[in-house]
PDB file of N, CA, C and O in Angstrom:
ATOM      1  N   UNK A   1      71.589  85.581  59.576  1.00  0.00           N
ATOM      2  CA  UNK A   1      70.927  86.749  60.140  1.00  0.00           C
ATOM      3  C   UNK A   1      71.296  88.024  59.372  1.00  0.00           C
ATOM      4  O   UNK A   1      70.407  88.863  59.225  1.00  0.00           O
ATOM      5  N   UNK A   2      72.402  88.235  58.914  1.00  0.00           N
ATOM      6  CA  UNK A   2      72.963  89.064  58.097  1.00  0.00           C
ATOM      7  C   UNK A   2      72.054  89.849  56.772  1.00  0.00           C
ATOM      8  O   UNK A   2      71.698  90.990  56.475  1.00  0.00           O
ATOM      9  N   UNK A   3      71.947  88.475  56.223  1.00  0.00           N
ATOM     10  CA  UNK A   3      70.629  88.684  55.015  1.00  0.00           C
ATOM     11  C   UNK A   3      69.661  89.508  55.135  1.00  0.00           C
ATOM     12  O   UNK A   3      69.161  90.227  54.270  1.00  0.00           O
ATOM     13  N   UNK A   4      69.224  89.322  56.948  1.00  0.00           N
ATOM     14  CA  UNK A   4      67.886  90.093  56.655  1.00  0.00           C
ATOM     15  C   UNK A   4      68.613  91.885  57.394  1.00  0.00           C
ATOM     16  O   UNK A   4      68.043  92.963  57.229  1.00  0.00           O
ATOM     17  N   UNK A   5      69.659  91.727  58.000  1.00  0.00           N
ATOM     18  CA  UNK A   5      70.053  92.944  58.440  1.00  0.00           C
ATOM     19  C   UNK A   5      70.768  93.832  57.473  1.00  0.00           C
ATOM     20  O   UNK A   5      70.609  95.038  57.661  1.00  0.00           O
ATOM     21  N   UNK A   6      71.571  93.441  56.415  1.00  0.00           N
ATOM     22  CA  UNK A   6      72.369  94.179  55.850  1.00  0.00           C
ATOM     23  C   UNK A   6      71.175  94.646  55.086  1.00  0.00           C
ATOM     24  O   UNK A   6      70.839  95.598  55.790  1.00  0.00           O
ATOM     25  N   UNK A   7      70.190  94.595  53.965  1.00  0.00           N
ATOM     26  CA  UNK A   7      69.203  95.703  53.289  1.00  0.00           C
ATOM     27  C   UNK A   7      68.981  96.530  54.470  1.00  0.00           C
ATOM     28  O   UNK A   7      69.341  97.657  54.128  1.00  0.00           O
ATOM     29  N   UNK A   8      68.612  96.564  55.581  1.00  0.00           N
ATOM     30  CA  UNK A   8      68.405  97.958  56.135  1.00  0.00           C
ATOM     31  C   UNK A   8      69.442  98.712  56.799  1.00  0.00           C
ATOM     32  O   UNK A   8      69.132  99.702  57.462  1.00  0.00           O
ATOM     33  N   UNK A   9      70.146  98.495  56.733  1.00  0.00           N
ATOM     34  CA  UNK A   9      71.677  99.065  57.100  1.00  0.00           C
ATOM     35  C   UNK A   9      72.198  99.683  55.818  1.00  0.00           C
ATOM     36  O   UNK A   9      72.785 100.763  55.884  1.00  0.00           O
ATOM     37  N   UNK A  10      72.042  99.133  54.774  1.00  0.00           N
ATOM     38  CA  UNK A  10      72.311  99.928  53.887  1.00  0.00           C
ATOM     39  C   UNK A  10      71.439 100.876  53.569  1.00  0.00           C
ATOM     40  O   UNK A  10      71.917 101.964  53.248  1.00  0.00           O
ATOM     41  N   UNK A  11      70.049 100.726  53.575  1.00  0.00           N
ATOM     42  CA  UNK A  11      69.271 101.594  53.728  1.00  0.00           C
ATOM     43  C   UNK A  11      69.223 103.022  54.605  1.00  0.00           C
ATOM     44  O   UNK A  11      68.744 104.123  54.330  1.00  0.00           O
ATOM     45  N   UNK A  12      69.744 102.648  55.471  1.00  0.00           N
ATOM     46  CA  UNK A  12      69.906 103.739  56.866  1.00  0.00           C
ATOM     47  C   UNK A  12      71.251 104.543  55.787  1.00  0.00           C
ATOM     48  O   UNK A  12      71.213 105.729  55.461  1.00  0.00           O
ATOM     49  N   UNK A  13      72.304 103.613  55.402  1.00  0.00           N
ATOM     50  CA  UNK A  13      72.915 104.645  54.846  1.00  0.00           C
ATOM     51  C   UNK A  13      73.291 105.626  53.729  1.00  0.00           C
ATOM     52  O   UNK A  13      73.908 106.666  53.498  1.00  0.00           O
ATOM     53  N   UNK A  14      72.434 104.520  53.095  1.00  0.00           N
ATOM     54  CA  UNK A  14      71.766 105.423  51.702  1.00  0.00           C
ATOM     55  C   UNK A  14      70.906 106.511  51.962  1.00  0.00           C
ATOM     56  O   UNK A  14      71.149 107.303  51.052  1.00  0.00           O
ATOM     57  N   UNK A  15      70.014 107.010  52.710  1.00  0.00           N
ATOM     58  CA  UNK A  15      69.183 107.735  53.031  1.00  0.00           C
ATOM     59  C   UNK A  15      69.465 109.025  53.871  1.00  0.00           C
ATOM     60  O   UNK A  15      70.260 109.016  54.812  1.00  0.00           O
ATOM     61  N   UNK A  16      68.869 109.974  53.533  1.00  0.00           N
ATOM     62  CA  UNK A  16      69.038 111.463  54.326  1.00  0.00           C
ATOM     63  C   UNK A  16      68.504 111.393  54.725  1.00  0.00           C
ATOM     64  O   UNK A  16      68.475 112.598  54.975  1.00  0.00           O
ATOM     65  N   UNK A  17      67.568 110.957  55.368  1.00  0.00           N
ATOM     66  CA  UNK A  17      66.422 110.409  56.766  1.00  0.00           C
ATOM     67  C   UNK A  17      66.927 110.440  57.864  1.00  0.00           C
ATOM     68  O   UNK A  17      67.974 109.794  57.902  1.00  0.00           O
ATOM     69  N   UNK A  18      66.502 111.154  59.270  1.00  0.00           N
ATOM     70  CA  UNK A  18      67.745 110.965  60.094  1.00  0.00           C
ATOM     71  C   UNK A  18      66.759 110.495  60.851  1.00  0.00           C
ATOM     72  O   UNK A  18      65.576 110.575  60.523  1.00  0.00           O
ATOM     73  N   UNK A  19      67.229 109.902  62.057  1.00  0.00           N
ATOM     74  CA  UNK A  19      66.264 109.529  63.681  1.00  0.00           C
ATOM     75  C   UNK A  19      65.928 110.468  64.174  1.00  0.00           C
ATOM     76  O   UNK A  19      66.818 111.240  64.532  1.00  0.00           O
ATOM     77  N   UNK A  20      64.470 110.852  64.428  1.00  0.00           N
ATOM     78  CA  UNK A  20      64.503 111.364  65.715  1.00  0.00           C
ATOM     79  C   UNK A  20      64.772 111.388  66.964  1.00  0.00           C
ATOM     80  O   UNK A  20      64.875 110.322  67.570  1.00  0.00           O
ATOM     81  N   UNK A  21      64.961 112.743  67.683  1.00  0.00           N
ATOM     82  CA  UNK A  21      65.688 112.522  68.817  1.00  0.00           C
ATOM     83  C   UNK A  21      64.387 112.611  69.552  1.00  0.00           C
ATOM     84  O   UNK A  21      63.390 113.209  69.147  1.00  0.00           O
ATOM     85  N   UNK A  22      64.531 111.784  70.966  1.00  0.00           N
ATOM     86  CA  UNK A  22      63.596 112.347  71.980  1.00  0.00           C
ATOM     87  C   UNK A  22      64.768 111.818  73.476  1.00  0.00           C
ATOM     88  O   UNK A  22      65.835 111.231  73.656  1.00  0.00           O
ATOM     89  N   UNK A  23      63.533 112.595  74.365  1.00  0.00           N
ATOM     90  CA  UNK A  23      64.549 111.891  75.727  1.00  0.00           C
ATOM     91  C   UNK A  23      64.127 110.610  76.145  1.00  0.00           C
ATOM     92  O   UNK A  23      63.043 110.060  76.336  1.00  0.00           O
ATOM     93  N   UNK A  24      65.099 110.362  76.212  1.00  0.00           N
ATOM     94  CA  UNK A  24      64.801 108.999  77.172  1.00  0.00           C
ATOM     95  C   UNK A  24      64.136 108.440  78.240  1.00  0.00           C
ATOM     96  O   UNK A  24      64.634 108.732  79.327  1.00  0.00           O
ATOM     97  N   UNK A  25      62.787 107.449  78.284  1.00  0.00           N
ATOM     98  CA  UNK A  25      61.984 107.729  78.587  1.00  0.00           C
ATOM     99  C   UNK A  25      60.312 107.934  78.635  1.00  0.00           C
ATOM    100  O   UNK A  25      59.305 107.465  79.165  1.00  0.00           O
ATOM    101  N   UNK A  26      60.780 109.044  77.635  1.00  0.00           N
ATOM    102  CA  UNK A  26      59.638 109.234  76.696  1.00  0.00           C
ATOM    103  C   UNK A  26      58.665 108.321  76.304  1.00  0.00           C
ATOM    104  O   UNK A  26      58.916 107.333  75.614  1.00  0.00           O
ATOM    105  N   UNK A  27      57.647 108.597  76.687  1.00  0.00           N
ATOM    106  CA  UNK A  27      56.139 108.103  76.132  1.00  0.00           C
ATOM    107  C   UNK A  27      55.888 108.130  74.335  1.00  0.00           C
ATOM    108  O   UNK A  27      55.425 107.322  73.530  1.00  0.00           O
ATOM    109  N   UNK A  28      56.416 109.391  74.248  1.00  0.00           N
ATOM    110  CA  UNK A  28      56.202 109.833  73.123  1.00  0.00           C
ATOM    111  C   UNK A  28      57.169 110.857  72.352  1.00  0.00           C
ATOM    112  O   UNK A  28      58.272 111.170  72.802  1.00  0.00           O
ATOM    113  N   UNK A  29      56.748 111.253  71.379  1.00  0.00           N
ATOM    114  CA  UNK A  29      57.455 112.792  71.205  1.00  0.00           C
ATOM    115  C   UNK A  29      56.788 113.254  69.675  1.00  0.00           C
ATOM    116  O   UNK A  29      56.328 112.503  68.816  1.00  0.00           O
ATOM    117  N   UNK A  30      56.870 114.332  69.654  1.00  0.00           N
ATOM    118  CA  UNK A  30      55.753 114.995  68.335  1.00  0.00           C
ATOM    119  C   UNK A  30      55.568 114.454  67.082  1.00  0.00           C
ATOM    120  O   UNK A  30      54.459 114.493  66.550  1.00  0.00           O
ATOM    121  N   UNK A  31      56.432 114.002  66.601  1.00  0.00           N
ATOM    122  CA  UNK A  31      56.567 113.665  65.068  1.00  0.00           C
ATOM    123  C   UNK A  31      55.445 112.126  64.866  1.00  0.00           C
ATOM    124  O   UNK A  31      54.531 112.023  64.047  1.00  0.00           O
ATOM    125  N   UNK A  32      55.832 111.204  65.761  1.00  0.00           N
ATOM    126  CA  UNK A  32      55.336 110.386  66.291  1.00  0.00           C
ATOM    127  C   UNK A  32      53.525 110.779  66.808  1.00  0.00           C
ATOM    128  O   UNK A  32      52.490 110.281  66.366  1.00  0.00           O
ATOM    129  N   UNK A  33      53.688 111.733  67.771  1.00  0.00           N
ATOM    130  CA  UNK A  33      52.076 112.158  68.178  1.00  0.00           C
ATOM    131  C   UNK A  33      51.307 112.639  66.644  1.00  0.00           C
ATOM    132  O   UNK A  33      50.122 112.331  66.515  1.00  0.00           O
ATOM    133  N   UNK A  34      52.083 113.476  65.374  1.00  0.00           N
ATOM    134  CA  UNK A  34      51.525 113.968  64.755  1.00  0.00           C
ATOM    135  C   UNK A  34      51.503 112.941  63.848  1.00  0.00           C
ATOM    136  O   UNK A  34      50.597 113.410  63.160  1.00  0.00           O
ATOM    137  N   UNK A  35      51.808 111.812  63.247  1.00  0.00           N
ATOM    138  CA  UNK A  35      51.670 110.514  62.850  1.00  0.00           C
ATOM    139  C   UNK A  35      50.940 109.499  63.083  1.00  0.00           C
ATOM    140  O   UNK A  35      50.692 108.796  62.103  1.00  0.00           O
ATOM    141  N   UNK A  36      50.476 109.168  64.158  1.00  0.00           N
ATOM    142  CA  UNK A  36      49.663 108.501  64.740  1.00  0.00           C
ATOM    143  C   UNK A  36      47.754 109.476  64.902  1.00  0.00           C
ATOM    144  O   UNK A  36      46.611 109.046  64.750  1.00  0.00           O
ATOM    145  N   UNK A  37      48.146 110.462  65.159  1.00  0.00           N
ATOM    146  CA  UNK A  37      46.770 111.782  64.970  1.00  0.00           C
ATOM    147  C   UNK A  37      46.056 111.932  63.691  1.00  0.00           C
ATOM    148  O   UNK A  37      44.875 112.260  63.573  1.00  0.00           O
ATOM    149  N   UNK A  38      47.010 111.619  62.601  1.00  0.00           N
ATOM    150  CA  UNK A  38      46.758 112.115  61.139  1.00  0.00           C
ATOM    151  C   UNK A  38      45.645 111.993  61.076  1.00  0.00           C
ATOM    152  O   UNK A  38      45.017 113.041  60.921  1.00  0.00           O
ATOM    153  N   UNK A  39      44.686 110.426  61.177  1.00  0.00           N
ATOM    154  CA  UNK A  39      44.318 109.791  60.951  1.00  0.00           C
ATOM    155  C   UNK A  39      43.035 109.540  62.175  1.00  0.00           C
ATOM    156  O   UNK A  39      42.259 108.594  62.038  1.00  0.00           O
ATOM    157  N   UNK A  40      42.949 110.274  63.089  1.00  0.00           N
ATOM    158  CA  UNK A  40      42.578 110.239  64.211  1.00  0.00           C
ATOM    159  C   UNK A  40      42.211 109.005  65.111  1.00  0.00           C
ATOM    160  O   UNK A  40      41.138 108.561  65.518  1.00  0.00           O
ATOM    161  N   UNK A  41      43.790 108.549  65.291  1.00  0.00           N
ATOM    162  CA  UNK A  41      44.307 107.794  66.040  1.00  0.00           C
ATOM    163  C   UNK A  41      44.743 108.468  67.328  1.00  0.00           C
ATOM    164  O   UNK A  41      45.030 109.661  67.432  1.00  0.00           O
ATOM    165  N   UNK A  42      44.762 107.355  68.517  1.00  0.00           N
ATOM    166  CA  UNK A  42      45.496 108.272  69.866  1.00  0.00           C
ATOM    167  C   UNK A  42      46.607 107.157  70.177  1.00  0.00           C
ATOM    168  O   UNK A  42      46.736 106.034  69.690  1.00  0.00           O
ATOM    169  N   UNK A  43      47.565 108.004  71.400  1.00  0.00           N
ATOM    170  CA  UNK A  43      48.377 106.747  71.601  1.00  0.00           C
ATOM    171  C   UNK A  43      47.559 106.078  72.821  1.00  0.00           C
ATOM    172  O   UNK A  43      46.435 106.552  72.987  1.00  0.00           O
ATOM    173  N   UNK A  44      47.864 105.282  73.499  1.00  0.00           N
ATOM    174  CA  UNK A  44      47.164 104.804  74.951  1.00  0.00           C
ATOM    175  C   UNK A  44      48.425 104.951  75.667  1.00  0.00           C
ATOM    176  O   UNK A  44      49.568 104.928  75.212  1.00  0.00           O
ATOM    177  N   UNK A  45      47.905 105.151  77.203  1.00  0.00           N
ATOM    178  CA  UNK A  45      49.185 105.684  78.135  1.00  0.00           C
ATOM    179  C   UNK A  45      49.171 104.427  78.730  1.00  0.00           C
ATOM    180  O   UNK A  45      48.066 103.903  78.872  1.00  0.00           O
ATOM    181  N   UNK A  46      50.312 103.739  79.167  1.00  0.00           N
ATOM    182  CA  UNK A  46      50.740 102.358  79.620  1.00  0.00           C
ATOM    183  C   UNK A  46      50.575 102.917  80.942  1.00  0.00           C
ATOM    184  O   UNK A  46      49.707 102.523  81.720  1.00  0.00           O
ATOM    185  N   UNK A  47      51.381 103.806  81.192  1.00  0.00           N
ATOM    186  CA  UNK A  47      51.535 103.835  82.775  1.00  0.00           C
ATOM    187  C   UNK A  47      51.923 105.237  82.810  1.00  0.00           C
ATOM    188  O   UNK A  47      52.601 105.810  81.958  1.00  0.00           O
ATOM    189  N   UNK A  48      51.173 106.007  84.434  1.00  0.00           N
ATOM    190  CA  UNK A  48      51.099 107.125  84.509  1.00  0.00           C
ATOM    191  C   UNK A  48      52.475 107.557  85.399  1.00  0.00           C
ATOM    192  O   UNK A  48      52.836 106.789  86.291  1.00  0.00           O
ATOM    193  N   UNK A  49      53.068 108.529  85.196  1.00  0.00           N
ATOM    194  CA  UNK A  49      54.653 108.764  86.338  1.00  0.00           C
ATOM    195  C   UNK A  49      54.545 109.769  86.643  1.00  0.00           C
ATOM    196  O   UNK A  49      55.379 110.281  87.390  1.00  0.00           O
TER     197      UNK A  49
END
């Protein structure tokens, strides 16, 4: 299992790329909404709260 995990682990730490944060929860959050929009894509809402 290693094989296929260690390239992206090293990846994560080779890279200045960080995670976005959102809250927990979340449907969504901007970076994500403006990624999926580019292209005029939408997200679909699973469930309303």
């Amino acid at each position: 299992a290693w094989k296929f995990f260690d390239p992206v682990l090293k990846t994560w730490q080779d890279s200045d790329t960080q995670p976005y944060d959102y809250p927990a929860g979340a449907q969504s959050f901007p970076a994500a909404d403006n990624l999926i929009e580019s292209d005029g894509r939408k997200w679909r809402t699973i469930a309303e709260q």
